[in-house]
TIDO-152700 format. One record per residue: x, y, z of N, C-alpha, C in turn; residue number from 1. Coordinates in nm, 2 decimals. Each point is the difference from the previous one (the first is absolute). Last residue first. Example, Ala and Ser with C-alpha at 12.3 -4.5 7.8 and 13.67 -1.06 7.14 Angstrom:
<pts>
<pt <1.28, -0.22, 0.71>, <0.09, 0.11, 0.00>, <-0.08, 0.11, 0.08>, 2>,
<pt <0.03, -0.57, -0.01>, <-0.09, 0.12, 0.00>, <0.09, 0.12, 0.00>, 1>,
</pts>
This chain:
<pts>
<pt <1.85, 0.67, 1.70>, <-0.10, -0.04, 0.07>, <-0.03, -0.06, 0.14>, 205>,
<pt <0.17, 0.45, -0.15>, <0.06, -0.14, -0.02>, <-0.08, -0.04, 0.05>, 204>,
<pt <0.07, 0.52, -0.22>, <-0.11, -0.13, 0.03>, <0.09, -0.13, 0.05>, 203>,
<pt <0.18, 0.36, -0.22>, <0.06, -0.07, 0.08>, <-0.11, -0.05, 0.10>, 202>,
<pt <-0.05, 0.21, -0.46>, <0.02, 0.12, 0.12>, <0.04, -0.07, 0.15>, 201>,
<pt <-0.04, -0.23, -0.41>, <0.13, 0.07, -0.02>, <0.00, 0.11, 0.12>, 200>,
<pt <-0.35, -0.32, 0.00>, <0.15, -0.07, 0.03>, <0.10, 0.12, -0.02>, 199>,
<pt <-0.45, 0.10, -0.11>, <0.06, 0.00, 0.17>, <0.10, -0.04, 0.05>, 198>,
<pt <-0.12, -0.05, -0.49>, <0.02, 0.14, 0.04>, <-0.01, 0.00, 0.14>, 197>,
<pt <-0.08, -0.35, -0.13>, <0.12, -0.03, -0.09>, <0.08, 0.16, 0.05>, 196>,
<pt <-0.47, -0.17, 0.07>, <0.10, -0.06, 0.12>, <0.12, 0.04, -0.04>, 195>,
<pt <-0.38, 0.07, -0.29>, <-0.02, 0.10, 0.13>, <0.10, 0.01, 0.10>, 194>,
<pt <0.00, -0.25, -0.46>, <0.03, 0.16, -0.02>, <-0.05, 0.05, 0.17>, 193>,
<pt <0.01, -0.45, -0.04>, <0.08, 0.05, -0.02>, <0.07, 0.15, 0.01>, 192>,
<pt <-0.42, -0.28, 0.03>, <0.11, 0.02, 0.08>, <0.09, 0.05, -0.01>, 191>,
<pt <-0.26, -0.02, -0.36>, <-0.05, 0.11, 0.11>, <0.05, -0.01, 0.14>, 190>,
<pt <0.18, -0.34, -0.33>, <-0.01, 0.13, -0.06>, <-0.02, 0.10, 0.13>, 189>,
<pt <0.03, -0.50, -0.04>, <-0.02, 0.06, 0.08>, <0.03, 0.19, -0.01>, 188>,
<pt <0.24, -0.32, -0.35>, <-0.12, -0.07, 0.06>, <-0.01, 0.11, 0.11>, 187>,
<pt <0.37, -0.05, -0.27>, <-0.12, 0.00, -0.09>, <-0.11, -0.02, 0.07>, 186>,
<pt <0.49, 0.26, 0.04>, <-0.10, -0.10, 0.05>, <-0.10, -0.03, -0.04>, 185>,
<pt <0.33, 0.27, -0.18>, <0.08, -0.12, 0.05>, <-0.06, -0.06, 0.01>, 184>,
<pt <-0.14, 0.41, -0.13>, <0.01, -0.12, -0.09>, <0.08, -0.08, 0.04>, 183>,
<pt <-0.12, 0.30, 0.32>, <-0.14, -0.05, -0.07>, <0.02, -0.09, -0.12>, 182>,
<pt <0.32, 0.26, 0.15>, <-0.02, -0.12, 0.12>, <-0.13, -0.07, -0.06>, 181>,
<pt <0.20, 0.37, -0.22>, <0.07, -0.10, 0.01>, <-0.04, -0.10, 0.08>, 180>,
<pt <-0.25, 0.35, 0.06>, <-0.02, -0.03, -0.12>, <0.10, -0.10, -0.03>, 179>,
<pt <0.05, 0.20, 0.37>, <-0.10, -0.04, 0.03>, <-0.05, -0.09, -0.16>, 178>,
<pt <0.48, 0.15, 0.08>, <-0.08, 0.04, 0.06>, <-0.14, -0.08, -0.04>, 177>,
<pt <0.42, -0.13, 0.29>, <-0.04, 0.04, -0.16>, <-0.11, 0.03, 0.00>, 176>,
<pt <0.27, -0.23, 0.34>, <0.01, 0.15, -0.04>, <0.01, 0.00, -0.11>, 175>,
<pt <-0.07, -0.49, 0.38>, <0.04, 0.10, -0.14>, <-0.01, 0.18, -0.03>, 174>,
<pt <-0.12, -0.32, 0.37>, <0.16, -0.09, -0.03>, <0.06, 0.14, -0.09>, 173>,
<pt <-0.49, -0.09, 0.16>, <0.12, 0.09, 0.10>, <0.15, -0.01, -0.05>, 172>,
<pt <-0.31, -0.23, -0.22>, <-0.01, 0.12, -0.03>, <0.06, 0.10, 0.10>, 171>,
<pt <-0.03, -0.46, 0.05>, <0.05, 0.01, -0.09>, <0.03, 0.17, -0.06>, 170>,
<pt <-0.30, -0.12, 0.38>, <0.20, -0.03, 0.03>, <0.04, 0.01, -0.14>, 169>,
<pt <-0.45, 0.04, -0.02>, <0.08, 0.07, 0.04>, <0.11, -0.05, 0.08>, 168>,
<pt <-0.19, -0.35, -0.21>, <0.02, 0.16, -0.08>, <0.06, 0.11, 0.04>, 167>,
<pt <-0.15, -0.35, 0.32>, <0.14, -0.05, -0.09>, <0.03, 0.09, -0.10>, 166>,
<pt <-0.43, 0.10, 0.19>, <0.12, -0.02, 0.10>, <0.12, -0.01, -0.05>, 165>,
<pt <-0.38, -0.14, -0.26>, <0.07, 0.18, 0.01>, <0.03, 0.02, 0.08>, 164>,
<pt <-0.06, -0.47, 0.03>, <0.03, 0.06, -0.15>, <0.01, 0.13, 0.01>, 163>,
<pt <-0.23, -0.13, 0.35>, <0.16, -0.07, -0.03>, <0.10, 0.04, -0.09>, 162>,
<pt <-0.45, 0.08, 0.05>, <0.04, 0.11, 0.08>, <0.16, -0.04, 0.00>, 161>,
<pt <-0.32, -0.28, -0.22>, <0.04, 0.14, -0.06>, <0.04, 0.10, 0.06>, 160>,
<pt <-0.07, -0.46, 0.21>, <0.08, -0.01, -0.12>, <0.03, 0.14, -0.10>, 159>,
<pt <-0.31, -0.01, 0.38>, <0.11, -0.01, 0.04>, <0.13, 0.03, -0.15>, 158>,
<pt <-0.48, 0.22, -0.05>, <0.05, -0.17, 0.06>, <0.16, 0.03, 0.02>, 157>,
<pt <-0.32, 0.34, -0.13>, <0.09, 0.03, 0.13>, <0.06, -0.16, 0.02>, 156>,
<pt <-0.38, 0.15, -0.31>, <0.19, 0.02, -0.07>, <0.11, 0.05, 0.09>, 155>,
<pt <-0.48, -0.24, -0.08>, <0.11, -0.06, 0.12>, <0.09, 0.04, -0.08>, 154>,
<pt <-0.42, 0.15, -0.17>, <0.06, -0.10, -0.09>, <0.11, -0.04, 0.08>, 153>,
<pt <-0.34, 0.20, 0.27>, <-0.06, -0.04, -0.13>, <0.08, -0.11, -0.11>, 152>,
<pt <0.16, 0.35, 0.31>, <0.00, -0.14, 0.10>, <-0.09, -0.09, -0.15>, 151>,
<pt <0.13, 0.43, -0.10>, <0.12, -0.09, 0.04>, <-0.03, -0.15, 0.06>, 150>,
<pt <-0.38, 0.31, -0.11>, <0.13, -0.03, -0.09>, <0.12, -0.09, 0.02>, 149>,
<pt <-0.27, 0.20, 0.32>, <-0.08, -0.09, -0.01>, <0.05, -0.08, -0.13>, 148>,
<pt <0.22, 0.40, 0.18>, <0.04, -0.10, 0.06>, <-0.12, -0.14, -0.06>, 147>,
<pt <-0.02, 0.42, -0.21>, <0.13, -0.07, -0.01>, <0.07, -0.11, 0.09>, 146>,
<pt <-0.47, 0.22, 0.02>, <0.04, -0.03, -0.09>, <0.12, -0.07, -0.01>, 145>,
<pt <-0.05, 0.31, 0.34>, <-0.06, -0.17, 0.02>, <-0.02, -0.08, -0.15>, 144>,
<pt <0.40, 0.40, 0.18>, <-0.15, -0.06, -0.11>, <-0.08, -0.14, 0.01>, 143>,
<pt <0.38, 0.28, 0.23>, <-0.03, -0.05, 0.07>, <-0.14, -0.06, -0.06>, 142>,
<pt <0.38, 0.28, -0.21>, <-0.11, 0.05, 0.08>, <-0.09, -0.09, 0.08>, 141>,
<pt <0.24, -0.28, -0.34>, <0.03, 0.12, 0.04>, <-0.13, 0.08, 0.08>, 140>,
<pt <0.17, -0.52, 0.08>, <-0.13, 0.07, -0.09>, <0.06, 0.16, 0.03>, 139>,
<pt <0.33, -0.42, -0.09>, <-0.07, 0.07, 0.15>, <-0.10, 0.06, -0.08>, 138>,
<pt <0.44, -0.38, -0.09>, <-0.12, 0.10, -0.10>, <-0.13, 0.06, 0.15>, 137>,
<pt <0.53, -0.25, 0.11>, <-0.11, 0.02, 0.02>, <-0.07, 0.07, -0.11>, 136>,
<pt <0.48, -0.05, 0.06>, <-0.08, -0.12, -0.10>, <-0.18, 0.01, 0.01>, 135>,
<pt <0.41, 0.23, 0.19>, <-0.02, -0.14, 0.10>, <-0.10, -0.09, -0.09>, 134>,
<pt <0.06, 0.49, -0.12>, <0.10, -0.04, 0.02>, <0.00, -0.13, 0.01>, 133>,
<pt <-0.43, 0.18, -0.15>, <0.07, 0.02, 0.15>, <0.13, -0.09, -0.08>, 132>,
<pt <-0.46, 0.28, -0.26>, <0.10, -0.14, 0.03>, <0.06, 0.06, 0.10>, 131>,
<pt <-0.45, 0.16, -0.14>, <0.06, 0.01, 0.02>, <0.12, -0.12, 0.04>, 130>,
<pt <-0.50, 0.13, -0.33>, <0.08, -0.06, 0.08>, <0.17, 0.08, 0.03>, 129>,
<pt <-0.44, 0.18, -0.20>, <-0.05, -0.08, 0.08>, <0.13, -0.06, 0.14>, 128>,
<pt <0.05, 0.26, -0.45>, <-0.05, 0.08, 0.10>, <-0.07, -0.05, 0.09>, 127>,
<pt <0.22, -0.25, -0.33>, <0.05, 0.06, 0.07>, <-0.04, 0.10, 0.09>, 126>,
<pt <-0.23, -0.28, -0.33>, <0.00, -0.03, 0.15>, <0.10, 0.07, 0.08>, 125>,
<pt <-0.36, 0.17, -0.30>, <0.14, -0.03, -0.05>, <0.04, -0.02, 0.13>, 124>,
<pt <-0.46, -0.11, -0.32>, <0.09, 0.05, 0.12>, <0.14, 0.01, 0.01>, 123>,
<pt <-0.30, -0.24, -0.30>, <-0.07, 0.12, 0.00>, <0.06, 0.09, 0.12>, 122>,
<pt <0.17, -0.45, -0.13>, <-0.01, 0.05, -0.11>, <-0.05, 0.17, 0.05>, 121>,
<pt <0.11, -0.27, 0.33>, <0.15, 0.09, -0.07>, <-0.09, 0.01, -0.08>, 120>,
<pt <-0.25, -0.04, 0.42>, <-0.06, -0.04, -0.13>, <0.09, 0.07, -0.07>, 119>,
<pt <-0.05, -0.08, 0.56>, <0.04, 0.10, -0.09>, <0.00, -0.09, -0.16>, 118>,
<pt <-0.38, -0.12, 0.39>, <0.15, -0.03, -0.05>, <0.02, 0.10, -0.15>, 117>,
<pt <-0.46, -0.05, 0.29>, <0.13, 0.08, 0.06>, <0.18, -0.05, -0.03>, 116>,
<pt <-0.38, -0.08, -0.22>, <-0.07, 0.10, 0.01>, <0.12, 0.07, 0.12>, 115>,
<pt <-0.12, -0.43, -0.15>, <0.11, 0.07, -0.07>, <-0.03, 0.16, -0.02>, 114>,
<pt <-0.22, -0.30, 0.30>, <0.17, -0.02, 0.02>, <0.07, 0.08, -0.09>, 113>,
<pt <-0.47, -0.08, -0.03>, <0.00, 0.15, 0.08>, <0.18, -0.04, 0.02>, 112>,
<pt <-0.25, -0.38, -0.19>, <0.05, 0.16, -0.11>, <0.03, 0.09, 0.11>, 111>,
<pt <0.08, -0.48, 0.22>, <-0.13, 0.08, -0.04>, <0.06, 0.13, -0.14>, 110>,
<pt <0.30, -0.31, 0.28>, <-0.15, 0.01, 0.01>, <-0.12, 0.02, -0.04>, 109>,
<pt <0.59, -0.14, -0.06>, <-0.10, 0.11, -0.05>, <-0.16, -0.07, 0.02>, 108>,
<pt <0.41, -0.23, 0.07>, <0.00, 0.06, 0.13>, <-0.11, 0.13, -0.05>, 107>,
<pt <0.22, -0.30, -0.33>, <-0.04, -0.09, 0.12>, <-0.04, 0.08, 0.15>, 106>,
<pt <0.15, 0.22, -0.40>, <-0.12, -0.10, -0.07>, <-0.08, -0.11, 0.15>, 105>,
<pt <0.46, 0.28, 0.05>, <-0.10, 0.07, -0.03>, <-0.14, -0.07, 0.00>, 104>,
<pt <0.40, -0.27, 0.00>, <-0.03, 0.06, 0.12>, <-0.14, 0.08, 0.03>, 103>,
<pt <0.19, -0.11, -0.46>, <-0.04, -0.10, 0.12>, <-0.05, 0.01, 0.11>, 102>,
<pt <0.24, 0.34, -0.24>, <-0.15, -0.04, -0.06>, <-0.09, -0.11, 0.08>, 101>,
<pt <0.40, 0.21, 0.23>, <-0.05, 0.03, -0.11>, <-0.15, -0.05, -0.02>, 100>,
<pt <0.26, -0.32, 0.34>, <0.00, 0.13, -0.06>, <0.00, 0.07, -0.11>, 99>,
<pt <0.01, -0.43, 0.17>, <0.03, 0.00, 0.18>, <0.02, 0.16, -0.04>, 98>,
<pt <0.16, -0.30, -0.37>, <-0.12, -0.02, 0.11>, <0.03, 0.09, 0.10>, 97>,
<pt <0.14, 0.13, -0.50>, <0.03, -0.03, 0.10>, <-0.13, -0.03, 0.12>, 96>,
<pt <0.11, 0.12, -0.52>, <-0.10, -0.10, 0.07>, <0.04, -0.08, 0.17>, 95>,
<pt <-0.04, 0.55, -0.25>, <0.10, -0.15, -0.02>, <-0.07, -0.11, 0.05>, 94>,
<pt <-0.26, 0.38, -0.30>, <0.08, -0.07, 0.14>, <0.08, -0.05, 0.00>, 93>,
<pt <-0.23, 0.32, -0.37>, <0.04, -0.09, 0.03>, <0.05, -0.01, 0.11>, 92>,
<pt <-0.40, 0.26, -0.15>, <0.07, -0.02, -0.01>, <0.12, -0.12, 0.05>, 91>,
<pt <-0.55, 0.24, -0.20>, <0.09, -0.11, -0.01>, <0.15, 0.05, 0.05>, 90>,
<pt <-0.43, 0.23, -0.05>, <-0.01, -0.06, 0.15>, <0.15, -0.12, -0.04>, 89>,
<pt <-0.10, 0.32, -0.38>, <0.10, 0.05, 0.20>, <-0.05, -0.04, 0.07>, 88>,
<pt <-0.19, -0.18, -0.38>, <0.14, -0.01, 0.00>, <0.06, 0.07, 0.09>, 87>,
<pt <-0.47, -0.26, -0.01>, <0.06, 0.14, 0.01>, <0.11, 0.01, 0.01>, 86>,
<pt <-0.27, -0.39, 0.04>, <0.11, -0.02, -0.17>, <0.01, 0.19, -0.02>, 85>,
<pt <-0.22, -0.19, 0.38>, <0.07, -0.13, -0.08>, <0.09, 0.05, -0.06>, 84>,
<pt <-0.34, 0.26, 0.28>, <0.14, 0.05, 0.00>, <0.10, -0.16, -0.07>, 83>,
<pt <-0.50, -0.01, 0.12>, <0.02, 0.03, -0.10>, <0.17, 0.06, -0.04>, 82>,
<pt <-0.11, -0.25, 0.40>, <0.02, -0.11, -0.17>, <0.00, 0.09, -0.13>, 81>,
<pt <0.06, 0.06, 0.55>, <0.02, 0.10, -0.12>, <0.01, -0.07, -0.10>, 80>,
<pt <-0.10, -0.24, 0.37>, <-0.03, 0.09, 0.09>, <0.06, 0.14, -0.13>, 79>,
<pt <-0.13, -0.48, 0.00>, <-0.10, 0.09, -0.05>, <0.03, 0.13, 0.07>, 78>,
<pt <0.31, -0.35, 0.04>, <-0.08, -0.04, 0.08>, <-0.09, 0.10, -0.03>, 77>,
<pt <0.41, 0.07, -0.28>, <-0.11, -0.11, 0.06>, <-0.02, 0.04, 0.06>, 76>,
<pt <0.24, 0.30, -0.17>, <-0.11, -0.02, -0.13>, <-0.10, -0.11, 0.13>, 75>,
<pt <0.32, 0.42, 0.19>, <0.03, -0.14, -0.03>, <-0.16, -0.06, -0.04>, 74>,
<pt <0.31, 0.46, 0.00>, <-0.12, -0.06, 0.00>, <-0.04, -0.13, 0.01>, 73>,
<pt <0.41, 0.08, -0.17>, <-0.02, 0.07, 0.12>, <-0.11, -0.02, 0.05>, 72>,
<pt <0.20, -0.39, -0.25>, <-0.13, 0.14, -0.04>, <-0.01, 0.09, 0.16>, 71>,
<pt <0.45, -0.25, -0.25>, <-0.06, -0.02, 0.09>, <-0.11, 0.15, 0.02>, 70>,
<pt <0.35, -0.38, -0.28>, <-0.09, 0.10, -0.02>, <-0.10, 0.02, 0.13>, 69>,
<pt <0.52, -0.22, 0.08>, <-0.15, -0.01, -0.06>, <-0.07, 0.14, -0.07>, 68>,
<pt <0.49, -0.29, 0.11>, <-0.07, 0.08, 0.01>, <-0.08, -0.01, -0.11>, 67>,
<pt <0.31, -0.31, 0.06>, <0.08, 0.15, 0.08>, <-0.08, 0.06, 0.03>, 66>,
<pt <-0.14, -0.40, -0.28>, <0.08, -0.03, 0.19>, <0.01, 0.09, 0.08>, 65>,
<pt <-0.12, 0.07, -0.46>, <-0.09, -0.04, 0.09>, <0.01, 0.00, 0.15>, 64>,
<pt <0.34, 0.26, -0.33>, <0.01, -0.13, 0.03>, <-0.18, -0.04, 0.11>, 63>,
<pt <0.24, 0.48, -0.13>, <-0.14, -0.04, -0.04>, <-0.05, -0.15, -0.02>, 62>,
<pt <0.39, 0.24, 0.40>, <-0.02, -0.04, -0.22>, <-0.13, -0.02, -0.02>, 61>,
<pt <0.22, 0.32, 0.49>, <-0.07, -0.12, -0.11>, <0.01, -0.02, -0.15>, 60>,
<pt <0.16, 0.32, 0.50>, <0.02, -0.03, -0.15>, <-0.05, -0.17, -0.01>, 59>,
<pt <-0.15, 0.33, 0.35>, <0.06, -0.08, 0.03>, <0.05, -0.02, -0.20>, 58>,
<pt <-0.37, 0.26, 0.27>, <0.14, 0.07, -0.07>, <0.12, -0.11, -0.04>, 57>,
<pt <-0.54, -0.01, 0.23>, <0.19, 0.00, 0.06>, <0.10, 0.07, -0.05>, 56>,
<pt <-0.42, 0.01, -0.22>, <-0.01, 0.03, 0.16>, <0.13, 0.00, 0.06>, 55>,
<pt <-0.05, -0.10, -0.48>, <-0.08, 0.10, 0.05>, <0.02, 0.07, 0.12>, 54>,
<pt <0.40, -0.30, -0.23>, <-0.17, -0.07, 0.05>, <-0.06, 0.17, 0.04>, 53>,
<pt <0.36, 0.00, -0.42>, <0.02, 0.03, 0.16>, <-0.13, -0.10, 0.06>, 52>,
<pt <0.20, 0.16, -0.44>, <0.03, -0.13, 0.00>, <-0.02, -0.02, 0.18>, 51>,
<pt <-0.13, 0.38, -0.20>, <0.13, 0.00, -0.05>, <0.07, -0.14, 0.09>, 50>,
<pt <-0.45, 0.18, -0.13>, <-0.02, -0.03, 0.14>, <0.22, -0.03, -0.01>, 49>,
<pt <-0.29, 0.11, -0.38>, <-0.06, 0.06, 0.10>, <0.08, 0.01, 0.16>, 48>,
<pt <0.11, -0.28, -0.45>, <-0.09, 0.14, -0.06>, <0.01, 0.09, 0.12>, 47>,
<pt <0.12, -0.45, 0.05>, <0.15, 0.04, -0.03>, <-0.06, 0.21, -0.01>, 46>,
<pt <-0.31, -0.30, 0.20>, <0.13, 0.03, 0.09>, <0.08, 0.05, -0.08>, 45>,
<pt <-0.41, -0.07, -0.24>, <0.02, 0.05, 0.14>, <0.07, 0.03, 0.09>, 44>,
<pt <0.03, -0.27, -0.38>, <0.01, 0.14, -0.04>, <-0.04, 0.10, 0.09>, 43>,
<pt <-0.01, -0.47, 0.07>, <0.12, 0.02, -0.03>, <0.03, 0.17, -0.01>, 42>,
<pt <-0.40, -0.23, 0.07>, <0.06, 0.03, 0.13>, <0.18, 0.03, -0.05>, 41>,
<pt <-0.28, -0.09, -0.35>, <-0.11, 0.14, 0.05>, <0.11, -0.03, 0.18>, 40>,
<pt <0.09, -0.32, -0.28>, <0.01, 0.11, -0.07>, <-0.02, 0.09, 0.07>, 39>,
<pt <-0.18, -0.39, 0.15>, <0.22, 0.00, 0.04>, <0.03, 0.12, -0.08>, 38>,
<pt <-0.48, -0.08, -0.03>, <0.02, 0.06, 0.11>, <0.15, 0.00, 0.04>, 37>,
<pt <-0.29, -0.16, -0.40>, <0.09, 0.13, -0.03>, <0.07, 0.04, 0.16>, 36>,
<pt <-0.35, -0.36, -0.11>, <0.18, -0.04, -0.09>, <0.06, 0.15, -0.01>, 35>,
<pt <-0.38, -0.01, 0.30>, <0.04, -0.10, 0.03>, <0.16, -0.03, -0.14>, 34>,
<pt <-0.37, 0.30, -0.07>, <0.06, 0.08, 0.09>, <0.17, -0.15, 0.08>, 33>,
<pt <-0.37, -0.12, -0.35>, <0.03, 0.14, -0.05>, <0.14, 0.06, 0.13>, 32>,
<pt <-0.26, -0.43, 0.12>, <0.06, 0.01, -0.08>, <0.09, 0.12, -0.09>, 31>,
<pt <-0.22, 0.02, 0.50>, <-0.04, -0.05, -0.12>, <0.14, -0.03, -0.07>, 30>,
<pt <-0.04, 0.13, 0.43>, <0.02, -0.12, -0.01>, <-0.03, -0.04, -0.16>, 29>,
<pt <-0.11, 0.40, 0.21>, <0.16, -0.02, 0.02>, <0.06, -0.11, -0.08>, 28>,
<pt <-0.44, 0.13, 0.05>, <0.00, 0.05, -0.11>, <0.17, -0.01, 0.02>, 27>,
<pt <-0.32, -0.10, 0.34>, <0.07, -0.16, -0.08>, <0.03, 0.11, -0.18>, 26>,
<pt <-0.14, 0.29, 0.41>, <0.17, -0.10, -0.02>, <-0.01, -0.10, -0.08>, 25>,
<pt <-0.31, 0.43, -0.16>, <-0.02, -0.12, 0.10>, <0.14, -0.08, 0.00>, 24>,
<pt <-0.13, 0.33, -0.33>, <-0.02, 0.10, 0.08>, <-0.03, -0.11, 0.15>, 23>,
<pt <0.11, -0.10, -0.47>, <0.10, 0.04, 0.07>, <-0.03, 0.06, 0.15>, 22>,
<pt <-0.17, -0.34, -0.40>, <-0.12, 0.08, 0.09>, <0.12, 0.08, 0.14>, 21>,
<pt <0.10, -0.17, -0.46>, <-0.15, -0.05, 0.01>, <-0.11, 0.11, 0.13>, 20>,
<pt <0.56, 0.07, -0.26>, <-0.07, -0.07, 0.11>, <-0.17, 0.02, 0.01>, 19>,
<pt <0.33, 0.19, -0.30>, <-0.05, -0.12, -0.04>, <-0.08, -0.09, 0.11>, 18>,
<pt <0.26, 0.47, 0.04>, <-0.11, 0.02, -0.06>, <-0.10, -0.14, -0.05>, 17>,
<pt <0.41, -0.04, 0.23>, <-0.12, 0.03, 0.11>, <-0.13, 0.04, -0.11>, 16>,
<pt <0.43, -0.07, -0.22>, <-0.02, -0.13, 0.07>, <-0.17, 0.06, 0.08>, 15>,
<pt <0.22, 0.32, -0.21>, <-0.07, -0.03, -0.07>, <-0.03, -0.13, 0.02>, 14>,
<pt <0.21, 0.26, 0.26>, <-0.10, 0.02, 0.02>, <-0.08, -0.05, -0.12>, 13>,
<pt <0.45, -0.12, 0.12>, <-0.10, -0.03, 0.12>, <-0.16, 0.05, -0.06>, 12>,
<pt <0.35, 0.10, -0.25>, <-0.02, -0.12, -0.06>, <-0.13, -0.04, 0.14>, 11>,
<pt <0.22, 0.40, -0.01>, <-0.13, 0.01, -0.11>, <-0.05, -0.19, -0.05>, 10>,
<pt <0.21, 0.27, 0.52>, <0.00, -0.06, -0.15>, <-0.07, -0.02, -0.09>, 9>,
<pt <0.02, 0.38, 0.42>, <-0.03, -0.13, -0.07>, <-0.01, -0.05, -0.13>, 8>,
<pt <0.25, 0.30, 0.42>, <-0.06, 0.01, -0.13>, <0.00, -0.13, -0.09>, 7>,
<pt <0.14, 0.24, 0.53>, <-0.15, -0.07, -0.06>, <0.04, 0.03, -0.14>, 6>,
<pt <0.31, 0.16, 0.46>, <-0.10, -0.04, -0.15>, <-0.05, -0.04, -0.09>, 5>,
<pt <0.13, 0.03, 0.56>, <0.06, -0.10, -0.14>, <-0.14, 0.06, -0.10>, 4>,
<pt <0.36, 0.14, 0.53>, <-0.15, 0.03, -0.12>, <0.03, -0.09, -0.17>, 3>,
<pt <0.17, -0.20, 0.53>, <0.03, 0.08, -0.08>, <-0.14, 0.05, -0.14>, 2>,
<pt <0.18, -0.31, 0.51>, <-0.09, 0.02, -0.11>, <0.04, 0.12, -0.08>, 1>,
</pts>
């Protein structure tokens, strides 16, 4: 995860200003908000989110298929309908099964859940999380926050411990500096910058 700023479009908000009754989820579904949402998730990843999924880090397109709008807060089951059409409850997922948003939405209780997951718009998850060589994300200082985070959106699944596994071996390969590496790779950023610098101090995984 990573910190994502927030600045909302003027076309979004003049779409919301038309909504009847915004402050309820069927204000998602309306018409006003419904022909602008491939826009509004487009400008979110390319605007905010540098074409990344929220939680994972994984690179996405704003293709339906790739990825969603996803209400941190989540609008249904009456559990935050007024958070519909609050634009820092909006960001984009991937649309991976089995995590992130999905995962999230399907394993959230009650309001008191988000009460213990770290929140990039208003937080800065680096001071939550720590990466491992071997691909692992760990909770720093032992934060129960950060672990209820990680499990919340499964950003210990196999498949993404694989993937920054394979990274770093890539990154054990290279010498350059940190800023050159960041424009090599487009994806898994905050991995990056923590694992990239143990590597050069001969970390292995």
């Amino acid at each position: 995860m990573f910190k994502i700023t927030k600045t909302e479009p003027s076309f979004f908000a003049d779409a919301k200003a038309r909504v009847r009754t915004p402050r309820t989820s069927d204000a998602w579904s309306s018409d006003e908000i419904a022909s602008i949402r491939a826009r509004l998730r487009e400008h979110i990843l390319l605007q905010e989110q540098n074409l990344l999924c929220a939680y994972c880090e994984k690179e996405i397109d704003s293709e339906k298929e790739n990825s969603n709008i996803d209400h941190f807060k989540l609008r249904a089951g009456h559990i935050y309908p007024e958070k519909t059409l609050e634009y820092d409850n909006l960001l984009v997922s991937c649309e991976t099964k089995g995590r992130c948003s999905k995962f999230k939405d399907n394993h959230i209780s009650s309001k008191d859940d988000y009460e213990k997951i770290v929140n990039p718009v208003i937080e800065d998850p680096d001071d939550y999380f720590d990466y491992m060589t071997t691909g692992s994300i760990v909770a720093k200082d032992d934060s129960e926050k950060a672990r209820f985070t990680i499990d919340i959106f499964h950003l210990n699944q196999a498949g993404l411990i694989e993937q920054r596994l394979n990274l770093t071996r890539s990154l054990k390969e290279l010498n350059l500096s940190l800023e050159e590496i960041l424009e090599i790779f487009n994806e898994f950023h905050s991995f990056i910058k923590i694992v990239y610098p143990k590597l050069q101090q001969g970390v292995t995984p």
